[in-house]
C-alpha positions in Angstrom: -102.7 80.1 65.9 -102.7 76.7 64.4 -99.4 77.6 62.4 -98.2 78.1 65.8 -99.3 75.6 67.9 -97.3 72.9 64.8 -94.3 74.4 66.0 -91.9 72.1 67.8 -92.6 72.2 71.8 -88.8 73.6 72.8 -89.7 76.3 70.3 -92.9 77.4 72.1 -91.3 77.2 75.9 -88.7 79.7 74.2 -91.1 81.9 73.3 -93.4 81.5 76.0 -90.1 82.4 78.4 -90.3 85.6 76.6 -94.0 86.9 78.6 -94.9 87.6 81.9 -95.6 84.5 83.7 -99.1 85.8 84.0 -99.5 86.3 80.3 -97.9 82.3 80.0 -100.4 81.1 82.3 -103.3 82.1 80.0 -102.1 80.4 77.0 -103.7 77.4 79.0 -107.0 78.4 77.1 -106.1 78.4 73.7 -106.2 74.5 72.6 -105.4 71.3 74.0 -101.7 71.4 72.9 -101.6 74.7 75.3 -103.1 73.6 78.2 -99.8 72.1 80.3 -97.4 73.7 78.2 -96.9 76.5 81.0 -96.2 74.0 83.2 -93.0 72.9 81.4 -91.7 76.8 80.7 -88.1 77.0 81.8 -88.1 81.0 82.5 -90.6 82.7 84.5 -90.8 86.2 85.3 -92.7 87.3 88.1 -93.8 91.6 88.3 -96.3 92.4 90.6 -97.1 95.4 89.4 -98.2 93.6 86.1 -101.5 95.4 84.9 -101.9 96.7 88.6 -102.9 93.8 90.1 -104.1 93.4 94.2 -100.7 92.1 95.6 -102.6 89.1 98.0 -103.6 87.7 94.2 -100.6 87.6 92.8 -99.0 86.1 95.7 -101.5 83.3 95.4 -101.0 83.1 91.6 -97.2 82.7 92.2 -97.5 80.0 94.7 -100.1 78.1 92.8 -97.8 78.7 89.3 -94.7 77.1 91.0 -96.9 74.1 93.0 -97.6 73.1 89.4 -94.5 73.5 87.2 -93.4 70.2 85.8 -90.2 70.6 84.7 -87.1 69.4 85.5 -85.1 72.4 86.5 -86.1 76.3 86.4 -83.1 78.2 84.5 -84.4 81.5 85.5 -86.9 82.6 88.5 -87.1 86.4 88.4 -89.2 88.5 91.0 -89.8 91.8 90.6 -91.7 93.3 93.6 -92.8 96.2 95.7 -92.3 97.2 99.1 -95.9 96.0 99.6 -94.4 91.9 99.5 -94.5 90.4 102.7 -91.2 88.3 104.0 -93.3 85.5 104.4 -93.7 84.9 100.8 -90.5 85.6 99.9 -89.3 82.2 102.2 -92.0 80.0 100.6 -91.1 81.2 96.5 -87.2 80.4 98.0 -88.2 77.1 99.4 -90.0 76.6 96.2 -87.0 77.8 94.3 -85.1 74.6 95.3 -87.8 72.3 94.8 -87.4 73.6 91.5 -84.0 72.6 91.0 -83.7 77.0 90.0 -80.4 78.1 88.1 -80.7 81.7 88.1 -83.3 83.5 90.8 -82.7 87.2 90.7 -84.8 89.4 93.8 -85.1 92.9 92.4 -87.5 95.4 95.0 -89.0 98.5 93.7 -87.8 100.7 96.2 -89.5 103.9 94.9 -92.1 104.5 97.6 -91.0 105.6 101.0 -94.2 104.7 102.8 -93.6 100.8 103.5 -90.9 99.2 105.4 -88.1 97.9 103.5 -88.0 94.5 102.2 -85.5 91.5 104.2 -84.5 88.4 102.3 -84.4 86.0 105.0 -81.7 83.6 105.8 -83.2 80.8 104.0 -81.5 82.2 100.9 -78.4 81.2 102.1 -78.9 77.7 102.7 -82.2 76.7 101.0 -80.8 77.3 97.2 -77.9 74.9 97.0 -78.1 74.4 93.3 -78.1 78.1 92.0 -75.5 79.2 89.6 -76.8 82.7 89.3 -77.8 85.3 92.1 -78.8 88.9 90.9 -79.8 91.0 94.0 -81.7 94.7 93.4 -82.1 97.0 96.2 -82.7 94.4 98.8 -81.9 94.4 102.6 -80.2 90.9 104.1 -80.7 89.1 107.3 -77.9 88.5 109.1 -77.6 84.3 110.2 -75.8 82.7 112.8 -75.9 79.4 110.5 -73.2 78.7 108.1 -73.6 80.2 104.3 -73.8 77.8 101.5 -73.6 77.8 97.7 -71.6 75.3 96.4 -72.6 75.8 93.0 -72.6 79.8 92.8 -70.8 80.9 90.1 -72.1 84.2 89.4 -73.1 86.8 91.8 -75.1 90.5 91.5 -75.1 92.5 94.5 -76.6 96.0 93.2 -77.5 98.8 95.7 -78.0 95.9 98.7 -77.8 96.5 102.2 -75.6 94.0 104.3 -75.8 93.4 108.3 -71.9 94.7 108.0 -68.2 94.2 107.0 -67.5 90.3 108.5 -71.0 89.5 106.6 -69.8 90.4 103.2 -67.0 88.1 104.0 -68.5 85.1 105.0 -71.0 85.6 102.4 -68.0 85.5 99.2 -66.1 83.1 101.4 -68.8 80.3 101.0 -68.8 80.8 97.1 -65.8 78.1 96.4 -66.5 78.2 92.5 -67.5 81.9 92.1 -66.3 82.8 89.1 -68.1 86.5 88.3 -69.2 89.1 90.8 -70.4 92.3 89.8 -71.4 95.2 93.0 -72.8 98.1 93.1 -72.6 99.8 96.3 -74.7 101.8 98.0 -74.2 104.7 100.7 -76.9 102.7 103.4 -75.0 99.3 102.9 -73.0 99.3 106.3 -69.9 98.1 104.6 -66.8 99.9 105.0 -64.0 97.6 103.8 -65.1 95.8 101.3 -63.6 92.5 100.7 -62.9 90.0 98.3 -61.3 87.3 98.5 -62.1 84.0 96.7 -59.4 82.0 94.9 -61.8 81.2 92.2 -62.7 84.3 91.0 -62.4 85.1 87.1 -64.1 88.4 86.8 -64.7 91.1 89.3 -66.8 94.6 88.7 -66.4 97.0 91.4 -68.5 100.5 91.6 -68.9 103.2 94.2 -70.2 106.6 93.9 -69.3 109.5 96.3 -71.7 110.7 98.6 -71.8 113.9 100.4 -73.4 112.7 103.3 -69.7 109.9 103.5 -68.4 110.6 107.3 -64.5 110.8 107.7 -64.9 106.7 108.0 -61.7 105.1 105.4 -64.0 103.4 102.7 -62.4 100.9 100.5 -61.5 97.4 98.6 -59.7 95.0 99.5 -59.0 92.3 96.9 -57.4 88.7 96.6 -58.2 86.8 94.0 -55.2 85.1 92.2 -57.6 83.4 89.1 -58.8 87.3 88.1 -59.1 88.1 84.9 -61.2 90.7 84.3 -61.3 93.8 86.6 -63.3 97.2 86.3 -63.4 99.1 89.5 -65.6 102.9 90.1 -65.0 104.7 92.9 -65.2 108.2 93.7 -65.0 108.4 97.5 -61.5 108.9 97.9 -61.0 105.9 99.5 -58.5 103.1 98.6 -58.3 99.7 97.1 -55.4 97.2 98.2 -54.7 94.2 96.1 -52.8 91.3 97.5 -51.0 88.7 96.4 -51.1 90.0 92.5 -53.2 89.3 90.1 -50.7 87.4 87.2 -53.9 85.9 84.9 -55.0 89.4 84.6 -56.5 90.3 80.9 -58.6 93.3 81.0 -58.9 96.1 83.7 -60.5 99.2 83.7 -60.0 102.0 87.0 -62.1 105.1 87.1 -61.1 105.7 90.3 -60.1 109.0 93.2 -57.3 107.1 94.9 -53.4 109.0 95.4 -51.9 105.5 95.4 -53.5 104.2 92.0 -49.5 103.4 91.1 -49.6 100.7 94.0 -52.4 99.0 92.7 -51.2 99.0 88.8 -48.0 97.3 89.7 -50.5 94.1 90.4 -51.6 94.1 86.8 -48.4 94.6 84.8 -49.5 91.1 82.5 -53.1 93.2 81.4 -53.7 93.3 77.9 -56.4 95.2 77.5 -56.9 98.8 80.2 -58.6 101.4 80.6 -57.8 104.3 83.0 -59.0 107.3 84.5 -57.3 108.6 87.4 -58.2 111.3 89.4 -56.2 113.1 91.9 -56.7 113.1 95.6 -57.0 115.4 98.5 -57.5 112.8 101.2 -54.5 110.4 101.1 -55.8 106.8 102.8 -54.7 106.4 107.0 -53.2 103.7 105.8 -51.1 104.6 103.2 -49.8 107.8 106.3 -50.5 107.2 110.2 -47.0 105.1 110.2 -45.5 109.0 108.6 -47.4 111.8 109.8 -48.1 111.4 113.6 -46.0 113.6 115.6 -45.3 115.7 112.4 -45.6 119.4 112.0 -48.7 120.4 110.1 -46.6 122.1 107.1 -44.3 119.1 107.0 -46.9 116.8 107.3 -48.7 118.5 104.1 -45.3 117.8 102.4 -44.8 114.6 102.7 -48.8 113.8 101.7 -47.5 115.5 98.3 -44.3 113.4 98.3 -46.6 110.0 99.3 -49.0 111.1 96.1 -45.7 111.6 93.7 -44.6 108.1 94.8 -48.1 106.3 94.7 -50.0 107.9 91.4 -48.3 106.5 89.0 -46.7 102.9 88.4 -43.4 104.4 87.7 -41.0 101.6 87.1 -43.5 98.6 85.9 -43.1 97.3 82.8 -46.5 96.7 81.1 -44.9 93.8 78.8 -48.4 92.5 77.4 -50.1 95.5 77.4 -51.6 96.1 73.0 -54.9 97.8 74.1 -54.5 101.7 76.6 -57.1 103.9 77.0 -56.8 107.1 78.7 -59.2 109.6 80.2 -58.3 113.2 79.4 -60.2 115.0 82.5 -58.2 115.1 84.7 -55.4 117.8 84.7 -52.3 115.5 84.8 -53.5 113.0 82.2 -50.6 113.8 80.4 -48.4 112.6 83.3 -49.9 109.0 83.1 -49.7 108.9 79.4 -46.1 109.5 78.8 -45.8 107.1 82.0 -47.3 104.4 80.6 -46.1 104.8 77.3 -42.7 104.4 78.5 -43.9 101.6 80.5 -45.4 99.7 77.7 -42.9 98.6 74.9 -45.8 96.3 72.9 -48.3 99.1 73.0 -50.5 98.7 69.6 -53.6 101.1 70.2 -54.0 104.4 71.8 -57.3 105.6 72.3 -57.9 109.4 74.3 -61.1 110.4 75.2 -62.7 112.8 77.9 -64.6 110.5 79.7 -66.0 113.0 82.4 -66.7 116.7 82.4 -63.5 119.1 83.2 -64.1 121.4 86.2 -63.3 124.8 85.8 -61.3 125.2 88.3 -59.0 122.7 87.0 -55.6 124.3 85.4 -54.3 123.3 82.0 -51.8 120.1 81.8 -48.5 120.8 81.3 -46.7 119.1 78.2 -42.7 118.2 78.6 -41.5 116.4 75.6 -39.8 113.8 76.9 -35.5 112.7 76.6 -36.3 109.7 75.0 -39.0 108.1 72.5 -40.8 105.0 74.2 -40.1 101.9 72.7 -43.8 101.5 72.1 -43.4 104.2 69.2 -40.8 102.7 67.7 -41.9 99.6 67.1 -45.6 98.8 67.5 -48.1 101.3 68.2 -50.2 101.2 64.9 -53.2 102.7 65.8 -54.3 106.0 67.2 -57.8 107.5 68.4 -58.7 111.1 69.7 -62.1 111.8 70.3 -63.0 115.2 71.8 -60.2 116.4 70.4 -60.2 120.3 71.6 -56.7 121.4 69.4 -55.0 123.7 72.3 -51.7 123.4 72.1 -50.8 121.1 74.7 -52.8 118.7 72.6 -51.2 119.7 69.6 -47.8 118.9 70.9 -49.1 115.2 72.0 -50.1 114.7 68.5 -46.9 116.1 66.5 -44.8 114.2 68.8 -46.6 110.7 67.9 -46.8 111.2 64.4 -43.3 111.9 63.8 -41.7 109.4 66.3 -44.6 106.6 65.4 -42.3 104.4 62.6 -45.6 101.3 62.5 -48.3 103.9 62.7 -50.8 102.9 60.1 -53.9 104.7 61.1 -54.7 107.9 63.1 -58.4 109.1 63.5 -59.4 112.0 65.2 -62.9 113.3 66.2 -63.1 117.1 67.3 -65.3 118.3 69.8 -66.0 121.5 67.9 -69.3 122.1 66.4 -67.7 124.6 64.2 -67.0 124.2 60.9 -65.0 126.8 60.5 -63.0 126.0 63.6 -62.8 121.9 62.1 -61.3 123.1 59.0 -58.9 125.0 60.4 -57.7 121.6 62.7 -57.7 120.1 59.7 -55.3 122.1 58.2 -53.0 122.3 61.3 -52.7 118.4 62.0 -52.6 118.0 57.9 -49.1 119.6 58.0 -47.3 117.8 60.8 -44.4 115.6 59.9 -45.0 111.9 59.8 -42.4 109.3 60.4 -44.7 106.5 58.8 -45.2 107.2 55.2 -48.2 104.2 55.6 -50.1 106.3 58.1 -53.7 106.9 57.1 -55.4 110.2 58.7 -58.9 110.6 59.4 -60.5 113.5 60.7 -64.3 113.9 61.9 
């Protein structure tokens, strides 16, 4: 211990940031150079389920632990509590929160047990914490507030699984953020939020995800997005619902879509200066109202059916928009017209350098084969600058096969190709091996790897 306690003090408040704030407080016993140290620790973590203690104690033991910090500022205040926390403390460890000067405070509730009413975070949060530059919310429920929102200094933003008083909430709430520059949701089916939106001009990077539920009504879920500064997007969602971006995004970098939407091709046309994207694009059954009331009232049922189709053949794909920075695609290969989108965006992307394939997602039965076409022409992509190519889950049936003979001998910079099989078959490997050994090549530099 003595070894220890010679260390330099912004050593020990590192480590001590490392333990449970009740295991910090306890260091007070083991010399004098111990006994404020805990006072001074920049990172606390709060659990009260820590070694099962009685919840009224550790309530006391947070308020007395934050009464006596000395530091200057708090970087991180985490809570982790149960449904047995009572909304009273919660507004004293907030108000305590910007005594502190805190950074980062993150709320997550264990919402396991059933028995005890949920947990509100009351309005204080939204004006008593005006010098946090991190919020991370778990599973909580928020008031709603007549009084204005303020976080002048937020610049990142959680919101996982958290229930919101409604649509105009989620608004106001991103609105007041003027330097946000990362927010990351997770949505919920209890968060009374149909339209989702976002709009904040200083946005950098945006995470999006919603699952499909089986209990969703026939309401029109959805994004919609404006933020200009964006350079990171990834957006989930399988509730075939729909995402409108306005006003283009032309500082976008990296986006990923993993996503049920028949009008995905409307959205890509916003991101044509991405360098980096990943995509997996399911087909649709339920085409948005907004995308058709304007068509289909006062339509016949057979010709309304038809031009739903038509709608989806215009919207899937961004036919006709160049990709012109675009070095880095990856495709998902569950879905049946995957093929489709990658000969669509290979012809859309004349600087393509990588190519990376991979079944993201489990392929329903019920799903029919894709249908290869070789195409007229050979994308410029192939002739000049796509150098690497990756398959993994490579299955060799014979659509596959033609995807990879048609690369390899129209590919002139191709330097390295690997391909992992999703056989467990030895025999069956070999005998892929064998078939994609003997396929013309047009690059003579092309390494092949096979796994």
């Amino acid at each position: 211990m003595d070894l220890i306690s010679e260390l330099p003090e912004a050593l020990l408040l590192s480590i001590l940031s490392l333990l449970p704030a009740q295991d910090v407080a306890s260091t007070m016993l083991l010399s004098k150079r111990w006994r404020f140290l805990w006072t001074s620790v920049p990172r606390l973590e709060y659990d009260d389920s820590y070694q099962s203690i009685a919840y009224r104690r550790f309530s006391r033991f947070v308020d007395r632990f934050l009464f006596l910090h000395e530091g200057p500022v708090i970087e991180t205040l985490h809570f982790k509590l149960g449904k047995t926390c009572g909304g009273e403390d919660i507004r004293v460890w907030i108000r305590a929160a910007d005594k502190c000067c805190v950074r980062e405070l993150i709320f997550e509730i264990d919402a396991s047990s059933n028995d005890s009413p949920p947990i509100v975070l009351p309005s204080s949060l939204y004006t008593g914490c005006r010098m946090l530059v991190t919020l991370k919310l778990n599973k909580v429920i928020l008031e709603d507030t007549s009084s204005s929102i303020a976080f002048p200094s937020l610049k990142n933003l959680s919101l996982v699984s958290v229930e919101y008083p409604g649509d105009e909430f989620v608004s106001s709430l991103l609105s007041s953020c003027h330097v946000l520059e990362d927010l990351h949701v997770e949505q919920c089916s209890s968060d009374n939020v149909t339209i989702f939106n976002v709009r904040v001009p200083s946005l950098k990077s945006l995470v999006l995800h919603a699952l499909a539920d089986d209990d969703d009504d026939d309401d029109e879920y959805g994004f919609v997005i404006d933020t200009p500064s964006l350079e990171w997007l990834d957006i989930v969602d399988y509730r075939e619902g729909f995402c409108i971006i306005e006003n283009g995004m032309p500082k976008i970098m990296t986006a990923s879509f993993d996503v049920n939407y028949s009008h995905s091709g409307e959205i890509m046309r916003t991101i044509t200066s991405v360098k980096r994207l990943d995509l997996c694009l399911s087909t649709s059954s339920k085409v948005p109202v907004l995308y058709l009331h304007a068509i289909v009232i006062r339509i016949p049922i057979a010709t309304s059916l038809m031009v739903k189709s038509l709608v989806y053949m215009q919207n899937a794909y961004p036919s006709g928009s160049v990709f012109c920075c675009l070095a880095h695609l990856k495709i998902c290969t569950c879905q049946t017209e995957w093929l489709e989108l990658l000969m669509c965006m290979l012809r859309y992307s004349p600087k393509l350098q990588s190519l990376r394939l991979k079944q993201y997602h489990e392929i329903e039965a019920c799903n029919p084969r894709p249908c290869w076409t070789e195409p007229n022409s050979v994308p410029d992509c192939l002739v000049s600058s796509l150098e690497a190519l990756e398959w993994v889950g490579y299955e060799g049936t014979e659509e596959e096969k033609e995807v990879v003979a048609f690369i390899l001998r129209s590919a002139k910079c191709l330097e390295r190709v690997t391909i992992y099989s999703s056989s467990k078959d030895p025999c069956k490997k070999l005998e892929l091996v064998k078939e994609l050994s003997f396929l013309p090549r047009c690059s003579s530099s092309c390494n092949f790897l096979f796994d």
